[in-house]
C-alpha positions in Angstrom: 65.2 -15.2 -7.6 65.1 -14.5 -3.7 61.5 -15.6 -3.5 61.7 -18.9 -5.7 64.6 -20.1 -2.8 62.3 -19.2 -0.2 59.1 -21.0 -2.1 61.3 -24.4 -2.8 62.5 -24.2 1.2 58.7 -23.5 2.2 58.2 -26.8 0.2 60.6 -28.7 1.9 59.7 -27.3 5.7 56.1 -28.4 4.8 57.2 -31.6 3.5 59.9 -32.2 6.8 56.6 -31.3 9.4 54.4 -33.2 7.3 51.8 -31.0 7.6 56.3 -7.6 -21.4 55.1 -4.4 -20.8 56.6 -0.9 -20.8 56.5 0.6 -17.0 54.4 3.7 -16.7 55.4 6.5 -13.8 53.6 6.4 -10.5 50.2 7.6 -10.3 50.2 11.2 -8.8 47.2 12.9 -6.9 47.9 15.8 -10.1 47.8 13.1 -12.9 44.3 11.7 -11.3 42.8 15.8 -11.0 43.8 16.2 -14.7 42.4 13.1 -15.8 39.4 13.9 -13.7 38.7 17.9 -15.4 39.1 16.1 -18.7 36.6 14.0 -18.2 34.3 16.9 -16.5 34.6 17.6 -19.9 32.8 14.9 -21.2 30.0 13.0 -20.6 29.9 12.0 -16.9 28.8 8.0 -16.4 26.5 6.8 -14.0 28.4 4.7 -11.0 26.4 1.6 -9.4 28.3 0.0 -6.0 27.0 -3.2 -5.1 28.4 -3.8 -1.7 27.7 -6.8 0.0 28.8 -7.8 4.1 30.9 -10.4 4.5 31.1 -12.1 0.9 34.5 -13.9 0.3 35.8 -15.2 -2.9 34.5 -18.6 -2.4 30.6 -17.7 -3.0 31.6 -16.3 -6.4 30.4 -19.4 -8.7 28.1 -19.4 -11.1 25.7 -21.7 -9.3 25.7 -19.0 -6.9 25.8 -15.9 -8.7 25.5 -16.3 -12.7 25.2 -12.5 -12.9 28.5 -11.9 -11.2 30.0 -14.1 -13.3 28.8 -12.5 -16.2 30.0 -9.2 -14.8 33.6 -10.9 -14.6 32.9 -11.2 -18.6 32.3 -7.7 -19.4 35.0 -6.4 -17.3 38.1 -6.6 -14.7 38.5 -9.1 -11.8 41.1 -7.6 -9.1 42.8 -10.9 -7.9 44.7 -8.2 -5.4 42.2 -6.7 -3.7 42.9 -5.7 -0.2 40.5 -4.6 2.3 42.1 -2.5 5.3 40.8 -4.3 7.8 38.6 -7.3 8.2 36.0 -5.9 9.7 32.7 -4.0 8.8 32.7 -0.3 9.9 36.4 0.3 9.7 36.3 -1.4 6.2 33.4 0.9 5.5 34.8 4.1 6.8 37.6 3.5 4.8 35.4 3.0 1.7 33.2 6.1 2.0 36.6 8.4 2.8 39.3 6.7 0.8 41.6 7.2 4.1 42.8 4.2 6.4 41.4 3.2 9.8 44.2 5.4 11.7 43.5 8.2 9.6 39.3 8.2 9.9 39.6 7.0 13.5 36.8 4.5 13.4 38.8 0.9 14.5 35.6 -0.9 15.1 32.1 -2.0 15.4 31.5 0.2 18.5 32.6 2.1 21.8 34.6 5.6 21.7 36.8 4.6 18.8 34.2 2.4 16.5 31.0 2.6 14.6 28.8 5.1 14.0 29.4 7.2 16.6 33.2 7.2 15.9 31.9 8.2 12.5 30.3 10.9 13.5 33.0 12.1 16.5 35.7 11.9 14.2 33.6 14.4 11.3 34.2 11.6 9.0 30.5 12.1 7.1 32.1 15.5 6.2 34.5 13.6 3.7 32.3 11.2 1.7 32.4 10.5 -1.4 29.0 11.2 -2.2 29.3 14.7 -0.6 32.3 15.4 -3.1 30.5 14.3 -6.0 27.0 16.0 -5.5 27.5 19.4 -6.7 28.6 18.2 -9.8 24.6 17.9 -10.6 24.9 14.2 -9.3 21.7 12.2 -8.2 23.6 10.3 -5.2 21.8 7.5 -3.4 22.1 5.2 -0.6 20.4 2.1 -0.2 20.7 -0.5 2.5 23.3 -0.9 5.4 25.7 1.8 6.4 27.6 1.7 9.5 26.8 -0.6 12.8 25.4 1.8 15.4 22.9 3.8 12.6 19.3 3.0 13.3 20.3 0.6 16.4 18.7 0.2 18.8 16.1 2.5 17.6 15.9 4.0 13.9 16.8 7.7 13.4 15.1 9.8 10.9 18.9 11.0 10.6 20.4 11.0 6.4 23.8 11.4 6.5 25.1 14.4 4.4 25.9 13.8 0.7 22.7 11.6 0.3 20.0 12.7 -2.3 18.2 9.6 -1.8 18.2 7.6 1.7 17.5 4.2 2.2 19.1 3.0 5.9 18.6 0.0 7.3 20.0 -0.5 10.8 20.1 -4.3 12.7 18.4 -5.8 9.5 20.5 -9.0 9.6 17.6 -11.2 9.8 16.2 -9.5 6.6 12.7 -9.6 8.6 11.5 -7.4 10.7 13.5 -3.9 10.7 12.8 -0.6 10.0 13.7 1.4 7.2 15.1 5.6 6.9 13.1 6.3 3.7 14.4 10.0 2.9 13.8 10.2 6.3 10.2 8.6 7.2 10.6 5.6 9.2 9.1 2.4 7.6 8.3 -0.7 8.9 8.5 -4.2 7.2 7.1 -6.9 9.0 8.2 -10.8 9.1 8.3 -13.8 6.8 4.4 -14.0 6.5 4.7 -11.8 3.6 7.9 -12.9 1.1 7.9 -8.7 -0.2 9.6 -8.1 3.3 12.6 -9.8 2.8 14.9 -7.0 3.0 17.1 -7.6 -0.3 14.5 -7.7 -3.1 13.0 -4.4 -0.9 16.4 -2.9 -2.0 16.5 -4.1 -5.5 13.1 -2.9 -5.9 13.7 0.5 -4.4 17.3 0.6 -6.3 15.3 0.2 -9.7 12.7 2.4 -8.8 15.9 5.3 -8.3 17.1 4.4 -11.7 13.8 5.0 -13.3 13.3 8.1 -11.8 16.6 9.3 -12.6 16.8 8.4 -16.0 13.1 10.3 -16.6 14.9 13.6 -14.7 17.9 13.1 -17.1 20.0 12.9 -13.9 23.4 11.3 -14.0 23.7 9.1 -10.8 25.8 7.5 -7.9 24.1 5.1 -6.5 25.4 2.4 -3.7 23.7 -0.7 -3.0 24.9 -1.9 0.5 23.1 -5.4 1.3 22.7 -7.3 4.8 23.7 -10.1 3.2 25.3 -13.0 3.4 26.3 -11.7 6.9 25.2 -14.6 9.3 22.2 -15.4 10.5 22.6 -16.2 6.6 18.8 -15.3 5.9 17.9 -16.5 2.0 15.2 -15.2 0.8 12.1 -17.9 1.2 12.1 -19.2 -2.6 16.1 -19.7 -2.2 15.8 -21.9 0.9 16.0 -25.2 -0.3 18.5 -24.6 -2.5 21.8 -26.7 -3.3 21.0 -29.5 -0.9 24.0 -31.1 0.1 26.4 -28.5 -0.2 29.5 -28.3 2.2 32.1 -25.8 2.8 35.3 -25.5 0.6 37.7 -27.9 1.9 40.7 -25.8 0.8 44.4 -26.7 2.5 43.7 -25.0 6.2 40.3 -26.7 6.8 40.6 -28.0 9.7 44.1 -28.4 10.2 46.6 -26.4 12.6 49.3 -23.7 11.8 52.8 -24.6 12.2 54.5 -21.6 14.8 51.1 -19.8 15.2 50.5 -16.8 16.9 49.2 -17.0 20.9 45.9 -15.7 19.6 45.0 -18.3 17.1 47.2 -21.1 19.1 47.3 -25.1 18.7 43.5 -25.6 18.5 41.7 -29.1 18.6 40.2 -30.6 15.6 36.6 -29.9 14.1 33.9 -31.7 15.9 31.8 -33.9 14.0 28.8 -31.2 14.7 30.9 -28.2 14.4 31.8 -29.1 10.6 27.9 -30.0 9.9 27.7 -26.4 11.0 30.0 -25.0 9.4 28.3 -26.8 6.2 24.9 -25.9 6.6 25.9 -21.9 7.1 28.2 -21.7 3.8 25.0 -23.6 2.4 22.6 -20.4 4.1 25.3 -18.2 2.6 25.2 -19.4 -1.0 21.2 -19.2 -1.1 21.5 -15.9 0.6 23.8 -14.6 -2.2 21.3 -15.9 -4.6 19.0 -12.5 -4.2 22.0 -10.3 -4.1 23.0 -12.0 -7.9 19.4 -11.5 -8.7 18.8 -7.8 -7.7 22.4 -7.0 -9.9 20.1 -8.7 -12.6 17.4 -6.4 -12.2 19.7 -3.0 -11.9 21.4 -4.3 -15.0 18.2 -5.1 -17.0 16.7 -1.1 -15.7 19.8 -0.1 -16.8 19.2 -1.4 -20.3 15.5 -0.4 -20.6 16.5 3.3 -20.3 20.1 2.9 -22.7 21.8 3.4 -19.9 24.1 0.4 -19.7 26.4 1.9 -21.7 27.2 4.9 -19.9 27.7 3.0 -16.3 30.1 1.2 -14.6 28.9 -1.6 -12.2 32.0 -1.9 -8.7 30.3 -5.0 -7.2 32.8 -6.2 -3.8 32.2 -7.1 -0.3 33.6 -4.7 2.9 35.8 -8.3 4.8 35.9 -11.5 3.7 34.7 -14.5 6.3 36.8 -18.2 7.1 34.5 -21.2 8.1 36.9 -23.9 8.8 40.3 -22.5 7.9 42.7 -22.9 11.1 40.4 -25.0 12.8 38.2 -21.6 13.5 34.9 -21.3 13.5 33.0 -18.8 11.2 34.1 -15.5 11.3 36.6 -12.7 9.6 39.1 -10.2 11.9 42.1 -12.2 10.8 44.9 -10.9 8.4 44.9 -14.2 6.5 43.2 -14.1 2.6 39.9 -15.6 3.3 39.4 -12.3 5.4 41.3 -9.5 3.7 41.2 -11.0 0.1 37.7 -9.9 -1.3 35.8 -9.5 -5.2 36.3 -6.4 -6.7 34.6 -6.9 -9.8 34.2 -3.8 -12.1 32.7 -3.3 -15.3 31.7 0.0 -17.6 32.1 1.7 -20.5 36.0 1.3 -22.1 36.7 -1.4 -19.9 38.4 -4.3 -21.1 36.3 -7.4 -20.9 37.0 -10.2 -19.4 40.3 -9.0 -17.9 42.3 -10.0 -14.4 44.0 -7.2 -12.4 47.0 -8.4 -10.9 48.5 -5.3 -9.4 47.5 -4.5 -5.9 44.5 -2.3 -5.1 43.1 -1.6 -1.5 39.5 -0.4 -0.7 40.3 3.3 -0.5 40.8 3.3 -3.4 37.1 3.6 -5.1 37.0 7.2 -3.3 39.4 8.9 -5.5 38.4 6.6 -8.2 34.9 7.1 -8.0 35.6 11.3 -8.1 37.9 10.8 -10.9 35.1 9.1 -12.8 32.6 11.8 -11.9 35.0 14.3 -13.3 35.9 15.7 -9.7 38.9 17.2 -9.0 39.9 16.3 -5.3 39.8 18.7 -2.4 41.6 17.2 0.0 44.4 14.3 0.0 43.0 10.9 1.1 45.2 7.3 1.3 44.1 5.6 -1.6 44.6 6.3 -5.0 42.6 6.2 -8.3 42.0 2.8 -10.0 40.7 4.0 -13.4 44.2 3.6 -14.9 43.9 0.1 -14.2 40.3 0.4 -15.8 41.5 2.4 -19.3 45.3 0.3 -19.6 47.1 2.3 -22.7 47.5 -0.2 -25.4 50.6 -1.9 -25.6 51.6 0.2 -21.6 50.8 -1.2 -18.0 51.7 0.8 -15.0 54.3 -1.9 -13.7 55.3 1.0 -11.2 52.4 -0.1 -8.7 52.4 -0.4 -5.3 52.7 -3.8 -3.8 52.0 -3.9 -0.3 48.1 -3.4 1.0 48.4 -2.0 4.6 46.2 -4.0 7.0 45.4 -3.0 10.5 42.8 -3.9 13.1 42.4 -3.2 16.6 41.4 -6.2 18.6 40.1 -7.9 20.5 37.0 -6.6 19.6 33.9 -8.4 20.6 31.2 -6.9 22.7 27.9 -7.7 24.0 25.5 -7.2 21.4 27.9 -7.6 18.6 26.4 -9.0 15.4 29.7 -10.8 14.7 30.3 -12.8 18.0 28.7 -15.4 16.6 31.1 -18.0 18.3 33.3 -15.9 20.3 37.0 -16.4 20.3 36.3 -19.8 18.5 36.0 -18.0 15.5 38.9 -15.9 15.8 39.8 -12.8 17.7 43.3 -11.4 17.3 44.8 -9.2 19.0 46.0 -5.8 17.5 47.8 -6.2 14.8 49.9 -4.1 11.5 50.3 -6.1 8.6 51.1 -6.0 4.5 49.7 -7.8 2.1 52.3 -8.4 -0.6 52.4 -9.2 -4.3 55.2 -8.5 -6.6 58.5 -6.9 -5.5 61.3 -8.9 -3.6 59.1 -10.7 -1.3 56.6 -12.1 -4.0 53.1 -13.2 -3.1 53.3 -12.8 0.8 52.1 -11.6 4.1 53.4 -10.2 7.1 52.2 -9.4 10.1 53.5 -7.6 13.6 51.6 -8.1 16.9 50.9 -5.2 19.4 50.4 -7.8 22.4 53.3 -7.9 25.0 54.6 -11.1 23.0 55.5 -8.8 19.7 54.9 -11.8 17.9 55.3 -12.0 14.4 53.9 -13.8 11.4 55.1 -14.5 7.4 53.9 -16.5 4.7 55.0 -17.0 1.5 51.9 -17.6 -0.2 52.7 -19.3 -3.5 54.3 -22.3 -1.5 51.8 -22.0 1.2 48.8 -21.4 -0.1 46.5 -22.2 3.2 48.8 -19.6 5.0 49.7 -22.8 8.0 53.3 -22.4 8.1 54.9 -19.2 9.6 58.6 -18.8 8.8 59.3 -15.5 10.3 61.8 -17.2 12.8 63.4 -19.5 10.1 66.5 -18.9 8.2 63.7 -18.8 5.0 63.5 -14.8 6.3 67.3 -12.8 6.5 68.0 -10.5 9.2 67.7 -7.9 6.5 64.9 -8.8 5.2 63.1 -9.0 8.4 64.3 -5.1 8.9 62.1 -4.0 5.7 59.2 -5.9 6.5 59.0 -4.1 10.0 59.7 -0.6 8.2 57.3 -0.9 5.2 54.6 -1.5 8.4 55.7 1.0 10.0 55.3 3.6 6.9 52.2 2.5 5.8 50.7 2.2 9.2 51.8 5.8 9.9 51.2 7.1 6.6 49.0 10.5 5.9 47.8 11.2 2.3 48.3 9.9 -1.3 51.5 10.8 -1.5 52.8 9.4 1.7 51.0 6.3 1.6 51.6 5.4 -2.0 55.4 5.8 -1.4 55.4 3.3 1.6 53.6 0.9 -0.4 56.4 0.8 -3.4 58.0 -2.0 -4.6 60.9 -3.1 -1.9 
C-alpha cells in the first residue's frame, strides 16, 4: 500500500532528524428528502445541541465530564470530525447554514467579511436551520452565544429569525457581568457576589425551564445550547475553582518542540519558558473546571428529559465550533491552525436507534448537522447547502456501511485575523496566526490519515503530514520524495474542488475517495 511506504519512510526521516462491509451508494440530496418525508411521517424527535467554544478532544475525560462520557456510552463518537475552519463565527455560520465559509461569506470574527455583521450582509439568517424546521410545528430555541458582534458593545433587543425562544448573550466570556436578549427584554446579571450569575448554570436553568414548558404544550422541540465556555478567560463556576490541583497540560508529541520544514508563519520558534508552560498549565487547569458546569448542565437537560419520558424520543449532538493547542508547536494558546488540536473536535451524538457505544470513522464536517438536523425533523430541503446528512451514519443497515464516504474535510480560513478587541488575541501571533490558507483533512482513500495544506501568502508554501506516522503533525514532507509529483497534482486539485465547490452535489463529489 502507497500509504504504509510513505508511513515506514516518515518513520525513518523522523528517526534520521531525530526529532468487511458491503459499500452502500453515495448519499444523494434525493435519498436524504425521502428519508426525511418518511419520517414526517412518523413521530418527529426532539433535537438538543450542546455547543461549546473552543473545547478540544483533550477535556473529554471523565474526571472532567462524566456526563459526556456517558453520552459516548449511549451513542456514536465521530473520531473524523472536521470543523471548516478553526475559528468561531465562520465555524458557526457554517453550522447554522450547512454551507462552507466561501459560500456564507462570513471568514471571521469581524470587519466587512466577518461576524455578525457579515451574517447579516450576506442574508445568511435567512438560511438557518431553525428557520427551516419551524413550520413543521417545532418549538425552536436558542440559548447562549451566537455570533461575535451580537449584543457587543451594547445588547440588542434583536432575535434572529427562526428563534421561538431567545436567549443571546453577547461579550459574556467572563460568565459575570453581561447582559442577556430574553425573547427580547434585556437582562442584566451582575458579578461573582452572587454564584446564580455565573452565566452557564443561568443557561442550564433557562434550557430546563424550555423543556418543561414544552413538554406541558406537547411541543416537539429544537433546542441549542451554545455555552461561553471553556473559551479563555477560562471562568469555572465558583464551586469548581479549586478543582484538580496540580493538573498540567497534555504533554502529547508537539509540546514544546519545533516542526521540521515549517511554514513562514509558524517558523523555528524558541522553546517554552519556564513561566510560559506554568501558564499554559494553570489555563488547561481553568479549562477543565470550566467544563465541569457544561458536563453538569448536560446532566440536568438529560435528567428533565427523563422526568417528562422524553429521553427516548431525543437525540443529544454535543461538539464544540474549533478546537484550541496550548503547547503544541511551541505556540501559545490558541486555535486558527489547520493542525488536529484545532480542526479535530467531539461530535458526540446519541438518540433514539442509535447504536451505543459506537465510533464513527468515516469523515464528517460541521455542515453537516444542517441537513441532518432537517432530515431528522422530517424536513425536506429547500435549497442545496455543502454538507450532507449524517443520520445514515446514525441508523447503519445491519450487516451494510456506506464505505462510499467522502474522505477529505475542506478547511479554509482567512488570516491573519486578529484585531483590537478581539476575544481570541489572547497572546497575539505567539499563539498562532496563519496566514490564508486551503487545506483537506484526509482519512481513508490513497493518502490514508493525512493533511494537506496550500498557502495564499506570496511564498505558496505548502504543508503534508502523514498522520499515522506523525502523529504530532512536526514533520512536513511536501518537498520530500515521500510525496510523487503525481500525487502532489491531486492534492492541489481536491483543494481546489472543494474550496470552489457550490451545493451537496458539488461538494460531496470533490470530497470522494482519490
Amino acid at each position: 500500500m502507497l500509504t504504509a511506504r510513505r508511513g515506514v519512510a516518515v518513520l525513518a526521516v523522523v528517526a534520521l532528524c531525530g526529532l468487511a462491509a458491503l459499500p452502500l451508494a453515495a448519499p444523494s440530496s434525493n435519498a436524504s428528502a425521502k428519508r426525511a418525508r418518511t419520517r414526517g411521517a412518523a413521530a418527529r424527535p426532539n433535537i438538543v445541541f450542546v455547543l461549546t467554544d473552543d473545547l478540544a478532544w483533550n477535556l473529554v475525560r471523565k474526571k472532567y465530564m462524566p456526563h459526556v462520557i456517558e453520552l459516548q456510552r449511549q451513542g456514536i463518537t465521530f473520531k473524523h470530525y472536521f470543523v471548516a475552519d478553526s475559528l468561531c463565527c465562520p465555524s458557526r455560520s457554517s453550522i447554522f447554514t450547512g454551507l462552507f465559509p466561501h459560500d456564507t461569506g462570513v471568514l471571521g470574527n469581524a470587519g466587512s467579511n466577518g461576524g455578525y455583521g457579515s451574517f447579516q450582509a450576506h442574508h445568511d439568517q435567512r438560511k438557518t436551520y431553525p428557520l427551516a424546521i419551524r413550520p413543521r410545528r417545532y418549538w425552536t430555541s436558542f440559548l447562549g452565544k451566537y455570533l461575535n458582534g451580537y449584543g457587543s458593545p451594547k445588547m440588542t433587543t434583536v432575535i434572529p429569525p427562526g428563534w421561538s425562544d431567545w436567549t443571546g448573550a453577547g461579550n459574556a466570556y467572563a460568565e459575570f457581568n453581561y447582559n442577556l436578549n430574553e425573547n427580547g427584554r434585556v437582562v442584566h446579571y451582575g458579578g461573582r457576589s452572587h454564584r446564580a450569575n455565573y452565566l452557564t448554570d443561568v443557561l442550564a436553568r433557562r434550557a430546563t425551564k424550555f423543556i418543561d414548558r414544552a413538554a406541558v404544550s406537547r411541543k416537539r422541540f429544537v433546542m441549542e445550547v451554545a455555552t461561553f465556555a471553556p473559551h479563555a478567560p477560562y471562568t469555572p463556576a465558583p464551586r469548581n475553582a479549586h478543582d484538580f490541583h496540580g493538573l498540567k497540560a497534555p504533554r502529547k508529541a508537539a509540546f514544546d518542540k519545533n516542526n521540521f520544514d515549517p511554514p513562514l508563519w509558524l517558523g523555528v520558534r524558541p522553546p517554552l519558558t519556564q513561566k510560559q508552560i506554568h501558564t499554559i498549565d494553570r489555563g488547561f487547569r481553568k479549562r477543565a473546571q470550566s467544563v465541569e458546569a457544561v458536563d453538569r448542565m448536560i446532566g440536568k437537560i438529560e435528567d428533565t428529559l427523563r422526568a417528562h419520558g422524553l429521553a427516548s424520543n431525543t437525540y443529544i449532538f454535543f461538539s464544540s465550533d474549533n478546537g484550541y493547542h496550548m503547547g503544541e508547536h511551541r505556540l501559545l494558546p490558541g486555535k486558527q491552525t489547520a493542525f488536529d488540536t484545532d480542526i479535530r473536535v467531539p461530535l458526540i451524538v446519541a438518540g433514539p436507534g442509535v447504536p451505543h457505544d459506537r465510533v464513527e470513522s468515516q469523515v464528517v464536517q460541521n455542515v453537516d448537522l444542517y441537513p441532518t438536523f432537517l432530515e431528522l425533523a422530517g424536513v425536506v430541503p429547500r435549497r442545496s447547502v455543502d454538507g450532507h446528512s449524517i443520520v445514515p451514519l446514525l441508523h447503519p443497515a445491519p450487516g451494510r456501511h456506506p464505505l462510499l464516504w467522502r474522505t477529505a474535510a475542506l478547511i479554509e480560513h482567512q488570516g491573519p485575523d486578529m484585531y483590537i478587541g478581539d476575544p481570541d488575541l489572547e497572546s497575539g501571533n505567539l499563539s498562532g496566526n496563519p496566514t490564508t490558507y486551503r487545506a483537506v483533512r484526509l482519512a481513508g482513500g490513497a493518502f490514508g490519515n493525512a493533511l494537506y495544506v496550500e498557502y495564499s501568502d506570496p511564498a505558496r508554501e505548502r504543508e503534508f503530514y502523514d498522520i499515522d506516522a506523525d502523529p504530532g503533525e512536526r514533520y512536513n514532507i511536501y518537498y520530500t520524495p515521500l510525496l510523487t509529483p503525481s500525487e502532489r497534482v491531486k492534492l492541489h486539485a481536491m483543494v481546489a474542488a472543494l474550496s470552489n465547490c457550490h451545493g451537496a452535489k458539488a461538494c460531496w463529489k470533490a470530497g470522494q475517495p482519490h
